[in-house]
N, C-alpha and C positions, 0 to 999 in steps of 0.2 A: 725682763728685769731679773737679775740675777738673784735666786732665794726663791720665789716665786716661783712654783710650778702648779702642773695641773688638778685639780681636783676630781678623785676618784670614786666612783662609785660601785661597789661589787655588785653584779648580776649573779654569779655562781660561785659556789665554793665546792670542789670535792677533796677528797684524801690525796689528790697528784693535777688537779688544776683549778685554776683560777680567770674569769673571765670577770675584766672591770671597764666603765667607759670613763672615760675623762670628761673633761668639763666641757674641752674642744674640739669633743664628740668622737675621737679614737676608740674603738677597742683593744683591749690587750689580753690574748690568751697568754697565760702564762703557765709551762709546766716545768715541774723544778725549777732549775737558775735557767730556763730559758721563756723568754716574754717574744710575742709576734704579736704587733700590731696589723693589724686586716681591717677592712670596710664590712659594714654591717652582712653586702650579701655573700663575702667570703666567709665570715662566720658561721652564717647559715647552713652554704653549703657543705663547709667542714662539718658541720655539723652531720646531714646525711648522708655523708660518707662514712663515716665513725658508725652511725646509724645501723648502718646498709653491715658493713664488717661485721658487727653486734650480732648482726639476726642471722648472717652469716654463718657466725661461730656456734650459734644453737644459744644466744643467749635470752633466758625467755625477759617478755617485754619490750624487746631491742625493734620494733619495728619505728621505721624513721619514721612514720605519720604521728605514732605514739607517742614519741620523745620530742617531735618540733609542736607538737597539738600546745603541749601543756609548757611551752616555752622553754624548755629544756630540761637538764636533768636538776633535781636536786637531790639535796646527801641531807 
C-alpha cells in the first residue's frame, strides 16, 4: 500500500555508518548516500572482513573475535 513502508529499527550507529533491520526483517548497511541491503550472514561476514583489515592495519582492539563477541561496534 502506498505511504506505508517498513519500520526500522537501528542496530548501529557510527560517525560514517549505519546498520538498521526493517520490520520485514532486511538489513540495510548504510554509508553516506549509499544503503546495501544483505542477509543477516552477509553482514556478519562483512563484518570480519573489515575485522580482519582493522587488525590488519595495526588497529588496536581490531581483532574479529573481539568486535563480533560483543555484537559489534558501538560509538
Amino acid at each position: 500500500m502506498l505511504g506505508q513502508g517498513c519500520g526500522k529499527t537501528v542496530l548501529a550507529r557510527g560517525p560514517c555508518a549505519e546498520v538498521t533491520r526493517c520490520t520485514c526483517g532486511h538489513l540495510h548497511l548504510a554509508m553516506g548516500p549509499v544503503t546495501i541491503r544483505v542477509e543477516e550472514d552477509v553482514l556478519r561476514a562483512i563484518g570480519l572482513t573489515l575485522a580482519e583489515a582493522l587488525q590488519r592495519l595495526g588497529a588496536p582492539g581490531a581483532s574479529p573475535e573481539g568486535v563480533l563477541a560483543s555484537g559489534g561496534w558501538e560509538q
